[in-house]
C-alpha positions in Angstrom: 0.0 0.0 0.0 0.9 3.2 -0.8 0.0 6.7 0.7 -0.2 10.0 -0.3 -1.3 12.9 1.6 -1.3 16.2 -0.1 -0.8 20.0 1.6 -4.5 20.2 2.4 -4.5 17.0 4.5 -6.4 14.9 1.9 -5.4 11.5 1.6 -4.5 9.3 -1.5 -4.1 5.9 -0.5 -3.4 3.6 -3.5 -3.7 -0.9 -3.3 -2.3 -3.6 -5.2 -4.6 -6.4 -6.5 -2.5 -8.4 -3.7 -3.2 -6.1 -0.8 -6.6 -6.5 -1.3 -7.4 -7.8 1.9 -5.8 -4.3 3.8 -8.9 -2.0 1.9 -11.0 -3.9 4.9 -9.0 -2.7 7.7 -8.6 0.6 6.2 -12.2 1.2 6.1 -13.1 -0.3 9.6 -10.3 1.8 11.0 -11.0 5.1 9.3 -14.9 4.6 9.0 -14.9 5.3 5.3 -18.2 4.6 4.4 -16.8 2.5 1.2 -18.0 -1.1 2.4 -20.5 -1.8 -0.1 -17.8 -0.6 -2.8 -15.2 -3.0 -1.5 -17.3 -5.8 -1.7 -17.3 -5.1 -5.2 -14.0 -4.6 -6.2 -12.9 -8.3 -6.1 -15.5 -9.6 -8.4 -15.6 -6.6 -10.9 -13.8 -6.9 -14.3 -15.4 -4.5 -16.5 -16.3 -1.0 -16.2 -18.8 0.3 -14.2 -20.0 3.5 -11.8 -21.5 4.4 -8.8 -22.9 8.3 -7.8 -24.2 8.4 -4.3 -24.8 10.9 -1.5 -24.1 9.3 2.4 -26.1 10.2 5.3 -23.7 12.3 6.4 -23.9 14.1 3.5 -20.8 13.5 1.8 -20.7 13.2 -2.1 -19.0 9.5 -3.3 -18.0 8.3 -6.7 -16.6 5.3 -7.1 -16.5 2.2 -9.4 -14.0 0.4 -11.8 -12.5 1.8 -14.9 -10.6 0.1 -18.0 -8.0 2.5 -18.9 -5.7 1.1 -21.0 -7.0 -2.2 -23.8 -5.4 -4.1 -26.4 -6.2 -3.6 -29.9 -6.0 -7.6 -30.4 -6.8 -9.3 -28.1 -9.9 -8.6 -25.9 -9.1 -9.3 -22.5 -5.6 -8.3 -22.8 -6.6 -4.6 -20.7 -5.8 -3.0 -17.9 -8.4 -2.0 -15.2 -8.5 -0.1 -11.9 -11.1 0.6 -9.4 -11.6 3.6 -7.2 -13.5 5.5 -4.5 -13.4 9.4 -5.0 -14.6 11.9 -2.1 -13.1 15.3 -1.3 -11.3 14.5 0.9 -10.1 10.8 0.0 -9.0 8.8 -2.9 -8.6 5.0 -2.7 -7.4 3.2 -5.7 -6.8 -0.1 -6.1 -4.6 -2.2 -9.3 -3.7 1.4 -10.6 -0.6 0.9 -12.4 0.9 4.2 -13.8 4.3 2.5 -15.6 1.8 1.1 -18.3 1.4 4.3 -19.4 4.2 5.0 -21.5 4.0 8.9 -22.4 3.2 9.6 -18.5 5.8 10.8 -16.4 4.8 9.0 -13.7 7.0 11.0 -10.3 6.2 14.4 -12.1 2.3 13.2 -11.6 2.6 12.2 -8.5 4.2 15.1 -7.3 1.6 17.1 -9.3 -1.1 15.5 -7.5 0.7 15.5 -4.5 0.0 19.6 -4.7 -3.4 19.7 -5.4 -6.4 21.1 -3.0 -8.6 17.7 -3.0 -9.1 14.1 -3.5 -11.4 15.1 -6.2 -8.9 17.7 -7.8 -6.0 15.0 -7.9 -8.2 12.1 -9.1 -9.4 15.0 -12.3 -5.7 15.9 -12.6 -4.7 11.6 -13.3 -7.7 12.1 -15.8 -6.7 14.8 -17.8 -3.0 13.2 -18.0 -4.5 9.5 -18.8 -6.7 11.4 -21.7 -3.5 13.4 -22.7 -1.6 9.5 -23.2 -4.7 8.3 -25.6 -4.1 11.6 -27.4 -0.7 10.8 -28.3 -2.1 7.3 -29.6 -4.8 8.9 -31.5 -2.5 10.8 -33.0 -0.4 7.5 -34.1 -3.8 6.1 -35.4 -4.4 9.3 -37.2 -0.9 8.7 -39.3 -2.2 5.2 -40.1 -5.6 6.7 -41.1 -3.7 9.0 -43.4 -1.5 6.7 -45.0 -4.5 4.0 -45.6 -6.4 7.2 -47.4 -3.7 7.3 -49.9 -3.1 3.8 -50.1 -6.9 3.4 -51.5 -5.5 5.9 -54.0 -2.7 4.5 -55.1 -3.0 0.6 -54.6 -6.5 -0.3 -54.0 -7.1 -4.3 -53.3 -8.8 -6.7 -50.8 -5.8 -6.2 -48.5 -6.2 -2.9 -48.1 -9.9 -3.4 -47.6 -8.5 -5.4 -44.5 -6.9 -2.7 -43.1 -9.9 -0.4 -43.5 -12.0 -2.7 -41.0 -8.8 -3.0 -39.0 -9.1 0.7 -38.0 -12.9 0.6 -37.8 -12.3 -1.8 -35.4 -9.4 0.1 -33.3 -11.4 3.3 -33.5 -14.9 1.3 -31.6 -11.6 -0.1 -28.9 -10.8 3.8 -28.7 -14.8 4.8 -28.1 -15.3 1.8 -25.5 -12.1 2.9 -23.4 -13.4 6.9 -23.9 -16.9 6.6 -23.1 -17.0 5.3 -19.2 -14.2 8.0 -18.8 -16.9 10.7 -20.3 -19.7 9.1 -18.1 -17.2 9.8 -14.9 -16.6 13.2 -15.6 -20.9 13.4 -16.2 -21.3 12.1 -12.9 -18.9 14.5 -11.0 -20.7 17.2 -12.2 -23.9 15.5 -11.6 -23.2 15.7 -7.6 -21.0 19.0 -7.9 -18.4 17.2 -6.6 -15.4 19.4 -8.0 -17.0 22.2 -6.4 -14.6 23.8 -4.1 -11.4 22.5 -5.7 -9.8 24.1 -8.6 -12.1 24.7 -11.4 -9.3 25.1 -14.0 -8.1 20.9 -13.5 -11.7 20.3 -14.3 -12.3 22.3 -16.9 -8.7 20.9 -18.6 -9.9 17.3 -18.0 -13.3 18.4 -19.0 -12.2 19.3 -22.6 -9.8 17.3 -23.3 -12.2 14.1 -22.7 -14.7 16.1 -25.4 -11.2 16.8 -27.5 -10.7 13.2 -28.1 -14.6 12.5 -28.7 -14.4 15.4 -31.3 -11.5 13.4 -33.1 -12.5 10.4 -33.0 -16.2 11.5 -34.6 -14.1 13.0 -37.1 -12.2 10.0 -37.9 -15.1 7.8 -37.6 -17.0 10.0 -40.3 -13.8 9.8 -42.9 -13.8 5.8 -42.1 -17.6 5.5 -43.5 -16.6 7.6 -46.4 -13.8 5.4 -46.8 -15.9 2.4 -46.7 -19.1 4.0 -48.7 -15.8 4.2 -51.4 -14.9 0.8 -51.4 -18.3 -0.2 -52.0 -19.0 2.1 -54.5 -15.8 0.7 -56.6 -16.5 -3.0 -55.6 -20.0 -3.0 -57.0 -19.0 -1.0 -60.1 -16.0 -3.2 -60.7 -18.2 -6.5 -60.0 -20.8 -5.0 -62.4 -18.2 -4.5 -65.3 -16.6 -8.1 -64.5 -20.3 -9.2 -65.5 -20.6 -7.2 -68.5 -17.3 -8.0 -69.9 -18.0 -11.8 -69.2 -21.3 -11.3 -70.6 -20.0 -9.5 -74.1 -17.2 -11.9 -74.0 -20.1 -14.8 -74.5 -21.8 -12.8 -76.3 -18.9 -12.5 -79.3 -17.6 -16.1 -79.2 -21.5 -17.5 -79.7 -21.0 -17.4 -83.8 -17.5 -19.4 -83.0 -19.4 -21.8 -80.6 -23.0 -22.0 -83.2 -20.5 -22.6 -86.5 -18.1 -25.0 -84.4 -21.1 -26.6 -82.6 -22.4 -27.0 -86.6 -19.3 -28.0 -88.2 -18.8 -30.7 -85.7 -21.6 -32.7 -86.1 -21.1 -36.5 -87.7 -23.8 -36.9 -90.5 -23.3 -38.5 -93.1 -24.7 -36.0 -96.1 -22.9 -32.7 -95.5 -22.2 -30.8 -98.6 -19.9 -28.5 -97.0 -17.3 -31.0 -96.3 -17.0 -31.9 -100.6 -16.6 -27.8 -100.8 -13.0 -26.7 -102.0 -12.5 -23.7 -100.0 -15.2 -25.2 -97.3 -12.5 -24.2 -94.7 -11.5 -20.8 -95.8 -15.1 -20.0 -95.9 -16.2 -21.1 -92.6 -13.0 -18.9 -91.2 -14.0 -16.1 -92.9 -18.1 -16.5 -92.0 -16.5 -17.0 -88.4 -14.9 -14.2 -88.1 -16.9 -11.5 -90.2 -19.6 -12.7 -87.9 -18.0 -11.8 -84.9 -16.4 -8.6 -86.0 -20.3 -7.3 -87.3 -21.4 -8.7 -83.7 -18.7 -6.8 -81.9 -19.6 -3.6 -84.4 -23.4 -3.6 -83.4 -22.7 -3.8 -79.6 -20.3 -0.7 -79.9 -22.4 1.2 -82.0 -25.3 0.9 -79.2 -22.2 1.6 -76.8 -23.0 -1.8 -74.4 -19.4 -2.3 -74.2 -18.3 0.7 -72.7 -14.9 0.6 -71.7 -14.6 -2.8 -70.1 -12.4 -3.5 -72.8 -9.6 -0.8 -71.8 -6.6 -1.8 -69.6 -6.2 -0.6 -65.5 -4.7 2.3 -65.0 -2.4 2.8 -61.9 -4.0 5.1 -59.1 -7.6 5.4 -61.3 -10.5 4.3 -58.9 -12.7 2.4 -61.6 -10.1 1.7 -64.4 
């Protein structure tokens, strides 16, 4: 166990999963009104939160909180629970060395300065938000270069990668959204009130900065996908047309082979001298007039044309 008491007498005391077992003496000692919490916090794997109001009067949030989650693997994730007055913190499996662009002393000693519990447990928010914005901004570069890899190489792979960033961006919402609930339900019971109003408005908008990117990114995403459908259909209806004016020209090959090939006996084309020049030349000024009437009434567009490099539907 760890604690931290900070210049105005708050306290900051801060578990390992294996000190478990001291939370209960703790709160028999100290009477801090955090039982039914407690019972909670061994059982609990996923996020959740309480808002309550004691008798005494005393405003409590507490509950459990994923704050860092694997983009592969679902219950590879990290998860913490706390109990937040004003003038206590208790934290339990909070491991600040996960976090890798957190400075973990500097925070400490950062917290270790503020005016309350609830002033130091906004302050860890608006750093933990400020670590997911340095990874959004790694998922933005991917985002970028998948834009232009649609542009320049477009294929089933990258098609892959598209639903591979869907699926990291609704990991980014799930870890975001109980953090935005917590800061809803501070407010809710005013319990930042009397600390300092400038950590909570920091935390406050950096939580709705990283809601505002992610919207954004989720909108290009759709447009990204609405693209790729837009090119698969179109290519998968010109695959059909080609195939189907493909059959379409060969038929007077397949009719005058299917003909030619047949095994009865009186046949007068097979006593004709030029017979087989003849049924060359019917073959193929058949197919040549067949080809000429489809283009005139423009059904084979340009299906026929090669691919050209970085050209969405060619």
């Amino acid at each position: 166990m760890e604690k931290y008491i900070g210049p105005a007498k708050w306290k900051w005391f801060q578990f390992s999963e294996t000190e478990i077992d001291r939370i209960k003496s703790l709160i028999e000692n100290e009477s801090y009104g955090c039982k039914d919490w407690f019972e909670q916090v061994r059982e609990n794997r996923t996020n959740c939160l309480r808002v309550s109001i004691l008798e005494t009067g005393e405003k409590v949030v507490n509950g459990s909180l994923i704050y860092k989650h694997s983009f592969k693997q679902e219950t590879d994730y990290q998860l913490f629970h706390f109990y937040v007055t004003k003038d206590q913190w208790i934290s339990v499996d909070l491991e600040l060395s996960v976090l890798k662009h957190i400075d973990s002393k500097g925070l400490l000693r950062k917290i270790g300065q503020t005016e309350t519990a609830v002033d130091g447990f906004l302050l860890f928010l608006g750093e933990l938000m400020n670590e997911m914005l340095v990874e959004i901004d790694g998922f933005e570069a991917e985002l970028k270069s998948l834009i232009w890899s649609i542009r320049i190489k477009n294929e089933t792979s990258i098609l892959e990668l598209v639903y591979m960033r869907r699926h990291e961006l609704l990991v980014w919402k799930s870890l975001l959204i109980p953090i935005r609930e917590l800061k809803m339900a501070i407010e809710e019971i005013a319990l930042h009130h009397g600390g300092n109003q400038a950590i909570f408005h920091c935390t406050a908008k950096r939580i709705e900065r990283a809601f505002s990117l992610l919207h954004e990114y989720e909108h290009e995403l759709d447009s990204i996908i609405k693209l790729e459908e837009v090119i698969s259909s179109h290519r998968g209806n010109e695959i059909m047309k080609t195939l189907t004016v493909i059959t379409t020209i060969f038929t007077p090959i397949m009719a005058f082979g299917a003909l030619w090939g047949m095994n009865f006996t009186n046949m007068p084309e097979l006593k004709w001298r030029f017979g087989y020049i003849f049924s060359i030349l019917l073959i193929i000024i058949s197919t040549v007039l067949l080809y000429g009437y489809l283009k005139i009434k423009g059904w084979t567009g340009d299906l026929l044309k090669g691919k050209n490099n970085g050209s969405f539907f060619k």
